[in-house]
N, C-alpha and C positions, 0 to 999 in steps of 0.2 A: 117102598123100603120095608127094610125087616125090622118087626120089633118082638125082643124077646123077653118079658118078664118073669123073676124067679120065684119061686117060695125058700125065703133064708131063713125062714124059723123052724123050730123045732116040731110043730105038728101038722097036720094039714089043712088049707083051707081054701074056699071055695070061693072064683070068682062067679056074680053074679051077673054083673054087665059090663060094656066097655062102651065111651060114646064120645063121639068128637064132640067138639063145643061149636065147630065152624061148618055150614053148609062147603063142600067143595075137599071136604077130608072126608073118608072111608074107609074102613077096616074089612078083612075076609080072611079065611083062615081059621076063624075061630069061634067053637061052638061054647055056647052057654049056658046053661052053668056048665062049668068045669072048676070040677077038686086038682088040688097039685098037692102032691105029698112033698115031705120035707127036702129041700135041696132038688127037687123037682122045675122044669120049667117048661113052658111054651112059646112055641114061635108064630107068630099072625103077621098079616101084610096091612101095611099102612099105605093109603093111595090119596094123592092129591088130583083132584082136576077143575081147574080153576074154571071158574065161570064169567072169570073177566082177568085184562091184564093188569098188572100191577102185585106189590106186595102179599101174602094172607099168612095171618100166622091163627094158631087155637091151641086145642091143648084137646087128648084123649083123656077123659077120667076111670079110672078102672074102679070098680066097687067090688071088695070082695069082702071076708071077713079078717083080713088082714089089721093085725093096729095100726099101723099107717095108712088105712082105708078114709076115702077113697085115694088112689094112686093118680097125679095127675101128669101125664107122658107130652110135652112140647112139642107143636107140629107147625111146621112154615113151610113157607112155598113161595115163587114169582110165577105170577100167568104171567106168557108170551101173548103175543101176535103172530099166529102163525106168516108166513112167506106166502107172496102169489109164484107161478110158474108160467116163464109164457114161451113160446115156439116161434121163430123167425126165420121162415116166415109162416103162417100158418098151413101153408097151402103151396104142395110142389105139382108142377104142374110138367113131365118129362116129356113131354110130346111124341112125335114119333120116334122110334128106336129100334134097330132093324132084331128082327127074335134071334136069340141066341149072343146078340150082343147087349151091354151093357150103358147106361149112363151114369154118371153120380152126381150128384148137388150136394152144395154144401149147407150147414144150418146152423142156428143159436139156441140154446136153453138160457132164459134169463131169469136170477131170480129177483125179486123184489118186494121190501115191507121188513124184510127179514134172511136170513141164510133158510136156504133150502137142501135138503136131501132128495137124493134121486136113489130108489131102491132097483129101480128093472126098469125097462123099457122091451116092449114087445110090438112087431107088427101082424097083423091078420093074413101077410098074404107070403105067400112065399116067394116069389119076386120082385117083393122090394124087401131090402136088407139095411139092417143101420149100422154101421160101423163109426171109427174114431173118439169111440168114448167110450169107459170101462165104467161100472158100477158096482158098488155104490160109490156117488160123488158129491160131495156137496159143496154148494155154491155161495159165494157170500151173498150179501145184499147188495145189489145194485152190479153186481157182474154177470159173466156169461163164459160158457162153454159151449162148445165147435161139435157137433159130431155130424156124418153123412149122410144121404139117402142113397141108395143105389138100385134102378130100375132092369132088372133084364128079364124080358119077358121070353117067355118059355111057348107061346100059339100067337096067331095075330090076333087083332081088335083089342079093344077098349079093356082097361084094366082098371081098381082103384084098389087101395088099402086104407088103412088107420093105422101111424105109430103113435103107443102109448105111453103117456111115461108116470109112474106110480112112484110119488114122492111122500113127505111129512106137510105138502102145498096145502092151502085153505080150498085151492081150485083141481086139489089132485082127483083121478089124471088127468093130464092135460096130454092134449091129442094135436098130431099133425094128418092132415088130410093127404093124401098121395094117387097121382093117376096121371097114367102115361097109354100110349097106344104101341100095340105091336106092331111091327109091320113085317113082311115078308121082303130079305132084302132081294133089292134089283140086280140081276147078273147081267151087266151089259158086255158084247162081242165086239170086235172089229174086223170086218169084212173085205179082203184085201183081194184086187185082181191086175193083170198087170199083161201086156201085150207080149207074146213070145219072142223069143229071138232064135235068130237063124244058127243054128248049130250045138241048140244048148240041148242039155238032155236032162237039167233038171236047173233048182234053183233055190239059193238060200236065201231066208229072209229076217233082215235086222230090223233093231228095236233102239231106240233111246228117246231120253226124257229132255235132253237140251237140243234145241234145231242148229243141223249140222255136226250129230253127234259128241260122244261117243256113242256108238251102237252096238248092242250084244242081240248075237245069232239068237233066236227064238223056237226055232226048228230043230229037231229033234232028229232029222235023216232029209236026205236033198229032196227037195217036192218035186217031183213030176209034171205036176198042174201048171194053169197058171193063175192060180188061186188059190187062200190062204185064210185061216179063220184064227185070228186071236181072242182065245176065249180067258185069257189073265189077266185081263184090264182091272185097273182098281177106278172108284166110282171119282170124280173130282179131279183126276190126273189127263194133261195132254202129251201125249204117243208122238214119238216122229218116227216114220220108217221107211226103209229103203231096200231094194232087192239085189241079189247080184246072179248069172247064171253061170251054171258049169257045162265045158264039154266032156266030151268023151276021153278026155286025158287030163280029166279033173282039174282043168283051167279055171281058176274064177275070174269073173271080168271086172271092174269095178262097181260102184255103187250105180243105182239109178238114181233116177231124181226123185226126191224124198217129199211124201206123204205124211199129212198133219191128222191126227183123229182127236176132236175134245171128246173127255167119257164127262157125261153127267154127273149130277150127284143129286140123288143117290143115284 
């Protein structure tokens, strides 16, 4: 805090010292001696920092050549306890994550002892990211706040970080550990062949996700072959499919009998 003493008399006169009475109070701002001419004044900073908690009061004595010398300025204060900060859970662990995709987990900041301030949080790495919490925020004692981790790695192998989070905590920063694996994802095909029939001169081929359809055409112009490559599969999904052939006066026949593919996952 500021404290500003005047000179209200009519001549000038000169402080000599200024001195808290109490270990844990400090002054700055203010060189000594210093003259103040009349109606003259100075500003200096008063600073408490408790060295324990609970109540402190003293008092600043100013000595100068003033008649009411020395000047004695009242100083109080409460030490706190600061707050701990803790991370929930300390340690994310994303396992594998195919690169260029993403995963998120979610987390807690709890404070405890005390209300906490959170000024910043930072990670080391540029794939993992923290989102769903803004700062500055502060926490009571004994509660908790939500924010994300989110892993997408950008090459494959083995990755790790540190998020940081820089509070007013006793334990500040308090740190969450972070590591996840890249992986290069899996593109699996399906491989389709099918016996000619007598008159056809080409041949469409259907797709559906329920056995016994519905099925949508997957083919892009009538296949010639009698073979077929579905390279759109997603990783975890089971395919049914089935074929039909055209003649020469663009007849389609109906369905064949319908083929099951499980795709893996990944």
């Amino acid at each position: 805090m500021s404290e500003t003493p005047t000179n209200t008399g009519g001549s000038t006169l000169t402080i000599s010292s200024a001195t808290p009475s109490r270990t844990g109070f400090s002054i700055s701002g203010l060189t000594l001696p210093l003259n103040l001419n009349a109606n003259q004044s100075v500003t200096f900073t008063a600073t408490f920092t408790p060295t324990a908690a609970g109540a402190a009061s003293g008092s600043l004595s100013v000595v100068s050549t003033a008649s009411n010398s020395p000047l004695a300025i009242p100083l109080s204060g409460t030490g706190t306890t600061a707050g701990t900060l803790a991370v929930s859970p300390t340690t994310f662990a994303f396992g594998n994550v195919n690169v260029g995709s993403s995963s998120a987990l979610g987390a807690s900041l709890i404070a405890s002892g005390a209300a906490v301030t959170i000024n910043s949080a930072s990670s080391n790495s540029s794939e993992f990211v923290l989102s769903g919490i803004s700062f500055p925020i502060t926490i009571p004692a004994g509660q908790s706040s939500t924010f994300t981790a989110t892993f997408t790695p950008q090459s494959s192998g083995a990755a790790s970080a540190s998020l940081s989070f820089t509070s007013n905590a006793s334990n500040s920063p308090a740190a969450q550990s972070l590591t996840g694996t890249g992986v290069t994802a899996t593109q699996h095909i399906v491989d389709l062949s099918w016996t000619a029939s007598s008159g056809a001169i080409g041949y469409n081929i259907y797709r559906g996700t329920v056995s016994g359809g519905p099925y949508t055409m997957i083919n892009s112009s009538l296949d010639s072959t009698t073979a077929y490559t579905d390279s759109t599969v997603v990783s975890g999904t089971t395919y049914y499919y089935v074929a039909t052939a055209v003649n020469s006066s663009s007849e389609e026949s109906g369905y064949s009998n319908q083929a099951t593919a499980v795709i893996p996952t990944p």
